[in-house]
GUPAFI-520977 format. One line per field, with one value per residue (C-alpha): residue number from 1; residue in one letter; x, y, z. Coordinates in nm, 3 decimals, padded with zeros to 5 digits. Example, Ala and Ser with C-alpha at 12.3 -4.5 7.8 and 13.67 -1.06 7.14 Angstrom:
<atoms>
kevex: (1/2)
baba: (a/s)
east: (01.230/01.367)
north: (-00.450/-00.106)
up: (00.780/00.714)
</atoms>
This chain:
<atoms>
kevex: (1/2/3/4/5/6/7/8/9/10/11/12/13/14/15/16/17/18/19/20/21/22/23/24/25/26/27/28/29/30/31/32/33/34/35/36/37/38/39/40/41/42/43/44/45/46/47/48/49/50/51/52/53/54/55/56/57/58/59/60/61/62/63/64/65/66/67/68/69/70/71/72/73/74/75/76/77/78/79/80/81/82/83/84/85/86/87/88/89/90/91/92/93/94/95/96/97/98/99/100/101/102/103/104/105/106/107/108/109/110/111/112/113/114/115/116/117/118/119/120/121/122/123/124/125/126/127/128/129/130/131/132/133/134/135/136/137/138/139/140/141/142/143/144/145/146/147/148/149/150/151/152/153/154/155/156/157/158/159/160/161/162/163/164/165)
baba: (x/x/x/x/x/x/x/x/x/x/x/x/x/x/x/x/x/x/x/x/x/x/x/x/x/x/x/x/x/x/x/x/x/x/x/x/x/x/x/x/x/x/x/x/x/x/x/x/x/x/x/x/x/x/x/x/x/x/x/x/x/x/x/x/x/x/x/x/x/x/x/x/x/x/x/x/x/x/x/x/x/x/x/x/x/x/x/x/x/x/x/x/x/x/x/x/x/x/x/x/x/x/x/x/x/x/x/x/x/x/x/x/x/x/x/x/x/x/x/x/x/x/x/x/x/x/x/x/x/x/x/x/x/x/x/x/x/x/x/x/x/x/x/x/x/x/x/x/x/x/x/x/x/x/x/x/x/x/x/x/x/x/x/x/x)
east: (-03.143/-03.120/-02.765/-02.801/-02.886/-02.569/-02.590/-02.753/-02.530/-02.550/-02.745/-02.524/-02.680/-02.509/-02.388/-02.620/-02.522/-02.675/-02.532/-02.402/-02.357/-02.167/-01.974/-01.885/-01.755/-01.572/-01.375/-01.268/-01.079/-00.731/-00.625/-00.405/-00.690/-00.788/-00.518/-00.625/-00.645/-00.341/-00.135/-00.280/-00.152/00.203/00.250/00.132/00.381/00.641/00.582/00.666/00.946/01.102/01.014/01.228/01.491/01.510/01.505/01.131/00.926/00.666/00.492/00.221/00.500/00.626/00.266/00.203/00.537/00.441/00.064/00.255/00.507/00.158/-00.020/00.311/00.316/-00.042/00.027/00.303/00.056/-00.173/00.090/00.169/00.571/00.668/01.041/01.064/00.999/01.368/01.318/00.982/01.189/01.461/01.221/01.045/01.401/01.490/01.107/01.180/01.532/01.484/01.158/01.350/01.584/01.378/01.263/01.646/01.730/01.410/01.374/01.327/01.696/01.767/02.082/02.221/02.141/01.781/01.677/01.792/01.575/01.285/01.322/01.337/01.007/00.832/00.956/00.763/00.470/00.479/00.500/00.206/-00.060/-00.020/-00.065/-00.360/-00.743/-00.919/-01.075/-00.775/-00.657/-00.916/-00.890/-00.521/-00.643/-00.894/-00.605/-00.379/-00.703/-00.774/-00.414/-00.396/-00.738/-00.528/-00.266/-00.031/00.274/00.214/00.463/00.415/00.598/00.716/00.602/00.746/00.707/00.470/00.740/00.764/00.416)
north: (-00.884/-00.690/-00.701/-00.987/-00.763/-00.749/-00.968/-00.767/-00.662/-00.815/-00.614/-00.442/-00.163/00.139/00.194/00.398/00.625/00.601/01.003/01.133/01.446/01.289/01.099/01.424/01.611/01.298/01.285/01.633/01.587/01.550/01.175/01.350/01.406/01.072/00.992/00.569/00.483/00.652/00.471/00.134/00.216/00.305/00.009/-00.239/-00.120/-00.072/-00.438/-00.538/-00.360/-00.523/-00.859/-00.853/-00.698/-00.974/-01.227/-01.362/-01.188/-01.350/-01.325/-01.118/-00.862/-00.851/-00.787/-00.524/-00.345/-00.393/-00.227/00.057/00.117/00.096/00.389/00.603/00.546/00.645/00.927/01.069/01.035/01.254/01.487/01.419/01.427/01.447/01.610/01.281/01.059/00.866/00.719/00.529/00.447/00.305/00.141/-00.023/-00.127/-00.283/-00.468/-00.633/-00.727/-00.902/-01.079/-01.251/-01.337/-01.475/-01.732/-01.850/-01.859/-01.908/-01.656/-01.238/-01.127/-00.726/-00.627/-00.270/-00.053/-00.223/-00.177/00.203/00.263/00.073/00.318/00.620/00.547/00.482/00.850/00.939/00.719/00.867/01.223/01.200/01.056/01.320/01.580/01.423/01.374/01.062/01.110/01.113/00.826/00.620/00.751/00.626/00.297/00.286/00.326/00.056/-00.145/-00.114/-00.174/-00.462/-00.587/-00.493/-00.675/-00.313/-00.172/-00.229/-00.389/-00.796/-01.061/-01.333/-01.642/-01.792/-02.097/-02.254/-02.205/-01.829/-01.807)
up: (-04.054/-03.728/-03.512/-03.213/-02.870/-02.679/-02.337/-02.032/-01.722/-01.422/-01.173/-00.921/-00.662/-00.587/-00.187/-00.013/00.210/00.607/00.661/00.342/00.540/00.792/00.490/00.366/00.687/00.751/00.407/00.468/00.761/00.802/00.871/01.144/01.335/01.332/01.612/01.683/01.364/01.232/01.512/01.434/01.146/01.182/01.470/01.208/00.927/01.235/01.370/01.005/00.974/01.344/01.217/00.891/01.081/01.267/01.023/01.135/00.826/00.710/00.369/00.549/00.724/00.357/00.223/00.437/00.330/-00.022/00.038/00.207/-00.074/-00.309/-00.143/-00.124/-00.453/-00.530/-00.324/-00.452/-00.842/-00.637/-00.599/-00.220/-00.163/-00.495/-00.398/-00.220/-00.508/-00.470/-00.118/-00.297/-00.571/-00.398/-00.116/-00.400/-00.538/-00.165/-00.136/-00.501/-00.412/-00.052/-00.160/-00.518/-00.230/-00.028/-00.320/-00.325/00.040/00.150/00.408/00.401/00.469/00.402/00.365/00.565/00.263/00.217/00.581/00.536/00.221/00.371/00.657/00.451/00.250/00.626/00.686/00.361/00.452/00.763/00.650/00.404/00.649/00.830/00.565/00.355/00.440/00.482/00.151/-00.035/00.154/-00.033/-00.320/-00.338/-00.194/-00.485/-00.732/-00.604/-00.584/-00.991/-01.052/-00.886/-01.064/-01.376/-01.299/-01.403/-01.222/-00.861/-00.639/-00.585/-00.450/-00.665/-00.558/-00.280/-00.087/00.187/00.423/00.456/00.493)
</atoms>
């Protein structure tokens, strides 16, 4: 009696390259030099950052804090900022603690000391896209990715109502 085959795989191509030259240059430049994209960037996380100020934060603003405070964190695994480990620590502390908040009150509400360690891990943010290259931007966009798949310690909202979406 033979062992039964194991089940086949489903069929999934690779990603082919169009200029894998072009790729390569690319991924060795600094994201610093990539000026537009950079500031889209730090307006978006900025815009966020005004809104829950304000008290108008939405899930979304909130989201986009969270995916920020994700890639610091990957960052700071790939050895980017590591002196500066606290301000992710305590930004992450300050994300956790206005959105289980929010699920009471029923709206995004930071407190003085919240808004100042949100601000301090935008600094670090900040201050690591402009010392890393693009490739090792998506490299640390890849690990948040798998670790969200996986369901391990990334930062995520509890769940919240239809209202503060």
């Amino acid at each position: 009696m033979g062992k039964p085959k194991k089940p086949r795989k489903k069929y999934r191509p690779r990603a082919v390259l169009k200029n894998p030259i072009g790729y390569v240059i690319e991924s060795i430049t600094p994201l610093q030099n990539h000026d537009f994209s950079l500031t889209t960037l730090k307006i978006k996380h900025s815009q966020a950052m005004l809104a829950l100020i304000q008290g108008r934060a939405t899930k979304s603003d909130m989201d986009t804090l969270i995916s920020m405070c994700n890639v610091v964190e990957a960052l700071l695994e790939e050895g980017f900022g590591t002196q500066y480990k606290y301000a992710h620590e305590h930004g992450k502390y300050a994300i956790i603690t206005i959105a289980t908040r929010a699920v009471v009150h029923g709206r995004f509400t930071p407190t003085g000391p919240e808004i100042s360690m949100l601000n301090k891990l935008m600094e670090l943010h900040d201050a690591q896209m402009e010392i890393i290259t693009v490739r090792e931007l998506e490299k640390a966009i890849a690990l948040v990715e798998s670790r969200l798949r996986r369901g391990k310690d990334t930062v995520k909202l509890p769940t919240v109502s239809n209202q503060l979406c």
